[in-house]
C-alpha positions in Angstrom: 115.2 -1.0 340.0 112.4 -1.6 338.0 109.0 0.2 338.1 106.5 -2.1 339.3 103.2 -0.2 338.7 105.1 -0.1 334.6 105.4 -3.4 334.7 101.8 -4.1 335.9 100.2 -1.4 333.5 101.9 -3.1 330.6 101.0 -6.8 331.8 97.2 -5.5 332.4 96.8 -4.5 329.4 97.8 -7.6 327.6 95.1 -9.3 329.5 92.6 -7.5 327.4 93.7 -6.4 324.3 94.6 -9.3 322.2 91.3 -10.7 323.1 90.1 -7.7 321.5 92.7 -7.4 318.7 91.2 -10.7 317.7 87.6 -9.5 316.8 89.2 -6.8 314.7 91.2 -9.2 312.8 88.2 -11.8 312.0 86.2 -8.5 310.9 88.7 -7.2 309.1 88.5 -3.4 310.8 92.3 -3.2 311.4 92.4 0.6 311.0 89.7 0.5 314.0 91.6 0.6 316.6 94.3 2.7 315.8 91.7 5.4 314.5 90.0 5.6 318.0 93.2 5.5 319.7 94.2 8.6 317.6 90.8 9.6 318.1 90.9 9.3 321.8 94.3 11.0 321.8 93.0 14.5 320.2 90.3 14.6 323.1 93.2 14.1 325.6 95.0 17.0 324.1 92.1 19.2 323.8 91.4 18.5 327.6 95.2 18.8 328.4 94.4 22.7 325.7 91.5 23.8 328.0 93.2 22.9 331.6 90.3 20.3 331.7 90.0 16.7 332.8 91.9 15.1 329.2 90.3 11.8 330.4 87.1 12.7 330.6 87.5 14.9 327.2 88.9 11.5 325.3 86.0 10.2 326.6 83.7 12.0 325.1 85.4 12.3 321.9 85.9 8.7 321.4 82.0 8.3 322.5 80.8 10.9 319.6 83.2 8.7 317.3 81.4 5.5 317.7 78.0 6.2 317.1 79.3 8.0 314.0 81.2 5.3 312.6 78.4 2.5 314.0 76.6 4.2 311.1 78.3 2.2 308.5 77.5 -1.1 308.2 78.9 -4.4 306.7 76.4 -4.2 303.6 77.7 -0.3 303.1 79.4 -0.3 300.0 82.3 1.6 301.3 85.4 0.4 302.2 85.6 0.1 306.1 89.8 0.5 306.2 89.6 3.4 303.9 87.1 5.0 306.2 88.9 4.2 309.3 92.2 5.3 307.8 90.6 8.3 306.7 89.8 9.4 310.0 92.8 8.2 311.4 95.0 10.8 309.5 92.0 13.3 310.6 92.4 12.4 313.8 96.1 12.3 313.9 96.3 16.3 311.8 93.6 17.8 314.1 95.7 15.7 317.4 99.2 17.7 315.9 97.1 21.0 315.0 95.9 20.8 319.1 99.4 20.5 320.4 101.3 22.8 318.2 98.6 25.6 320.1 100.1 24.3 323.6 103.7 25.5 325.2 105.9 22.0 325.4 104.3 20.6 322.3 107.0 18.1 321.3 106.2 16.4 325.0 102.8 16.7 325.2 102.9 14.8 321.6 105.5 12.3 322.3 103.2 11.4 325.9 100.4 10.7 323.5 102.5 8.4 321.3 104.6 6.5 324.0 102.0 6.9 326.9 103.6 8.0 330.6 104.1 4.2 331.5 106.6 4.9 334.2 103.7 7.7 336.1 101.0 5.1 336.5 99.4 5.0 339.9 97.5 2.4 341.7 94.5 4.1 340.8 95.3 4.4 337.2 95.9 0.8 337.4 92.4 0.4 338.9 90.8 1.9 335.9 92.4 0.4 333.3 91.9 -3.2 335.2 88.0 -2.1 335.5 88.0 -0.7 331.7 89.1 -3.8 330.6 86.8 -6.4 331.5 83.8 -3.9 330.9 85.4 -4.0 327.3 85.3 -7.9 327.3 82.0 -7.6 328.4 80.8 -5.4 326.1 82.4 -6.5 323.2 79.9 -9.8 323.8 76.5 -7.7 322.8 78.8 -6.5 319.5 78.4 -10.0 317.5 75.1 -9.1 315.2 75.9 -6.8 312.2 73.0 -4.1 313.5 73.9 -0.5 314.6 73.8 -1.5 318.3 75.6 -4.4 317.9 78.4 -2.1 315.7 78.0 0.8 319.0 79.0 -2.4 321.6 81.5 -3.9 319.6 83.5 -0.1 319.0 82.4 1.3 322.3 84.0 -2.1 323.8 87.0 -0.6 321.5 87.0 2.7 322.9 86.3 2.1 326.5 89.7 -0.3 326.4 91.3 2.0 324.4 91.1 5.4 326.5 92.6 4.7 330.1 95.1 2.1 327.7 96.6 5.3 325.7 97.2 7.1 328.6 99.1 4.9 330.4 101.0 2.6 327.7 100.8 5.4 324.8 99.1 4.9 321.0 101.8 2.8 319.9 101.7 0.2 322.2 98.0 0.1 322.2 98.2 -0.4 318.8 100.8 -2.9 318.3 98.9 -5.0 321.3 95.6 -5.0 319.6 97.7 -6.2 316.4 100.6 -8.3 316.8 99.6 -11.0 319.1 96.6 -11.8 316.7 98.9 -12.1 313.8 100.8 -14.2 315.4 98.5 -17.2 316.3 96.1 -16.5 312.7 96.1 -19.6 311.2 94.5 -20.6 307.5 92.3 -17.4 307.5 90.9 -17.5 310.9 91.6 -16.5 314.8 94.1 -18.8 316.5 94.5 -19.9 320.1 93.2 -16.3 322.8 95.2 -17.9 324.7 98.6 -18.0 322.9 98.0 -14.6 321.9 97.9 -13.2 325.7 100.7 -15.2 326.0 102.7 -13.4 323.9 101.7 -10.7 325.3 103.0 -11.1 328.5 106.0 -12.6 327.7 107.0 -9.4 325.4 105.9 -7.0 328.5 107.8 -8.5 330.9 111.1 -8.8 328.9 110.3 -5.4 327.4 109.8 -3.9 330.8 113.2 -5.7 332.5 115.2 -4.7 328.8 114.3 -1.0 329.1 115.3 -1.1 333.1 118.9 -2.8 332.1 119.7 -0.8 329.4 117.6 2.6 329.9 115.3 2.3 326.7 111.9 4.0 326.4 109.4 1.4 328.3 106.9 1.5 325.5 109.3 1.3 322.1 111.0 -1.3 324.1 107.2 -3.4 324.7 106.5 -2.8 320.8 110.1 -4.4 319.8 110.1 -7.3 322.2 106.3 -8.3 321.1 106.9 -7.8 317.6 110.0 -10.3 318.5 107.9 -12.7 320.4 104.7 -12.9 317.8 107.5 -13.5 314.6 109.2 -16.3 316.8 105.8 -17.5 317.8 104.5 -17.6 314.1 107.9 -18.8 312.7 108.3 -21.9 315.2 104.4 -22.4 314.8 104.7 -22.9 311.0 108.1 -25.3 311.3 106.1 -27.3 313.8 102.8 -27.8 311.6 105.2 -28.5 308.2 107.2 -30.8 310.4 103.5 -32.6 311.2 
């Protein structure tokens, strides 16, 4: 039988982060997201390290991150995916350097990638229902290239982001924030918010069902079905708008 709280994690989520996903993609920060899910990721392990509170240490982490990387602004001369690459693979070597210190390393690390979908509790759901519409919010008073505007826009990032890795894993996250967007981007600009939650739903739900039937990870089996569902989106889009 399948898990409902899984099932409702996944379908949460992709209530928020498309919507999201699609004011990375019109300002061009791809990397942004998966650099402060990585980001967030090491402060979970180093909480998980110190018997601490690995929320409340991703947290922080992820806090510190964005009003270091607000810094740079869309004048700065540097490259803002290089940057945010750059401290992805940081983020990512100090995450591994954190777990290979702790006994079960390949599990901690492989929880961090995939999430622990199929643990959620009702409070957990709570959170990351709450997280994401102050994200939403948030991401509002992010609009005007200033550094406050740039601290709302990634701390509307980050506060999505945190309780999200922990329940669906980096990956998903990721791919969420991503895929949808593609989907509906149309002649250089966003398309339709809501085709892209849309997709997002659809993929969780068959996902979630798929990995039940057939006994797949929950997570890989989210990332495979959206990526499905966003190319047959895109590819029945574009026949449609040629056939016009």
């Amino acid at each position: 039988m399948i898990l409902w709280f899984s099932l409702a994690a996944c379908l949460l989520v992709s209530l928020f982060l498309p919507l999201l996903g699609q004011k990375i993609l019109h300002r061009r920060v791809i990397f942004i997201d998966l650099a402060l899910a990585q980001v967030a990721a090491v402060g979970y392990a180093l909480g998980v390290a110190m018997d601490a509170n690995g929320m409340l240490f991703a947290g922080v982490v992820t806090a510190v991150t964005v009003l270091l990387i607000a810094t740079l602004s869309e004048e700065s001369d540097l490259p803002k995916e290089a940057v945010m690459g750059a401290l992805y693979a940081l983020a990512a070597s100090l995450g591994m350097m954190v777990l290979a210190m702790m006994p079960h390393a390949e599990g901690q690390m492989m929880e961090l990638l995939f999430g622990s979908v199929l643990g959620v509790t009702e409070v957990e759901l709570v959170i990351i229902a709450i997280a994401g519409v102050a994200a939403l919010l948030l991401s509002k008073l992010g609009r005007k290239d200033s550094y406050g505007g740039r601290v709302a826009f990634y701390g509307a990032l980050a506060v999505a982001v945190v309780p999200a890795i922990y329940a669906v894993g980096v990956i998903l996250v990721f791919a969420m924030l991503v895929m949808p967007g593609l989907a509906v981007w149309r002649n250089g600009m966003n398309g339709s918010a809501l085709q892209a939650v849309a997709i997002s739903l659809v993929a969780s739900v068959c996902g979630l069902f798929f990995s039940n039937q057939f006994d797949y990870p929950p997570s890989s089996a989210v990332v495979v079905f959206l990526a499905a569902t966003a190319l047959l989106w895109r590819g029945t889009s574009t026949a449609i708008n040629r056939a016009d």
